[in-house]
Structure formats: C-alpha cells, structure tokens
C-alpha positions as CSV (number, residue, x, y, z in Angstrom):
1,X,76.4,104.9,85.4
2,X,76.9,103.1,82.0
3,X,79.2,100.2,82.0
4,X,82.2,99.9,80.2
5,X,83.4,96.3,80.7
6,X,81.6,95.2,78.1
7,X,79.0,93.4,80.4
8,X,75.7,93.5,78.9
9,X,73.0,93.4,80.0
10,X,73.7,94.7,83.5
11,X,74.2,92.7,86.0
12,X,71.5,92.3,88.7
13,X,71.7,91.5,92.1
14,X,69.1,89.6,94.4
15,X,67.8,91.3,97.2
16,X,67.4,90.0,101.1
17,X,64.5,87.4,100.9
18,X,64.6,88.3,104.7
19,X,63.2,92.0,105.2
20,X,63.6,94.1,108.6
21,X,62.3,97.8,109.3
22,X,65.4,98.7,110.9
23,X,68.3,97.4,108.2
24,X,68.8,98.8,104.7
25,X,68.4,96.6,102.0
26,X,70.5,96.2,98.6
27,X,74.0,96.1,98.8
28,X,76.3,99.0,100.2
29,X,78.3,99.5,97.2
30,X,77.8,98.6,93.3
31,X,78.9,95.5,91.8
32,X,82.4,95.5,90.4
33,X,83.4,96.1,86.8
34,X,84.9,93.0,85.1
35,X,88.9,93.4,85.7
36,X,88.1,96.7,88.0
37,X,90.6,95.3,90.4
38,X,92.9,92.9,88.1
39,X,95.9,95.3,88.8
40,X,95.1,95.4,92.6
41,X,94.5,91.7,92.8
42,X,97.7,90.9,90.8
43,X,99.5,93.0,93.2
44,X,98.7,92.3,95.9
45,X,98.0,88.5,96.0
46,X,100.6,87.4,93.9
47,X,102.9,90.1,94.2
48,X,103.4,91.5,90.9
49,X,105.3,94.5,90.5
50,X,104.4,97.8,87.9
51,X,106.8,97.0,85.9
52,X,105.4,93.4,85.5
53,X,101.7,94.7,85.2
54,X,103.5,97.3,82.7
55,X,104.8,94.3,80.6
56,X,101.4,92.1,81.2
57,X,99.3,95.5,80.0
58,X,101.7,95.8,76.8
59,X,101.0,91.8,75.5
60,X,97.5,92.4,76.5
61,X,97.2,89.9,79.1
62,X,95.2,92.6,80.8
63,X,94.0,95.4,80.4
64,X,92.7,98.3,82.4
C-alpha cells in the first residue's frame, strides 16, 4: 500500500537476528503512518475532546 504521510522512502524494519522454525518472523502488523493515531493519542492521553481536536484540525495543528 502506498503511503500517504509523506514518508519517503518507506520505512524499513529490522528483522529477528534470532531465527526459530516454529515463530513467525517480521512484525504482526505494518508500521504506523506518521500522525495515524494523533487524534486517538490526543484523546485519549490527554483527554482532548472533538470539539478541541475540531478547533486543533481548523488552525492546522494537526491534521488527519
């Protein structure tokens, strides 16, 4: 899937050094987007409600 964070080139991700026949290797899920989970993070950690991510969307603090 193309990115479209703005991240170029991709971003790589070392592998195990340590290999076993019976564990998958690479990670279980892709790495995230740049801001993917801003809104999430905002939310929940500081506790930042829509109307506040609304307002920080419109000055473009962040974006989505």
């Amino acid at each position: 899937m193309p990115r479209t964070d703005g991240v170029e080139p991709p971003v790589l991700v070392p592998g195990n050094p340590l290999k076993m026949s019976r564990v998958a290797e690479g990670p279980e899920t892709r790495v995230p987007w740049v801001g993917e989970h801003t809104a999430e993070l905002l939310a929940d950690e500081l506790g930042l409600d829509a109307d506040e991510l609304a307002r920080l969307r419109a000055e473009g603090v962040i974006t989505d």
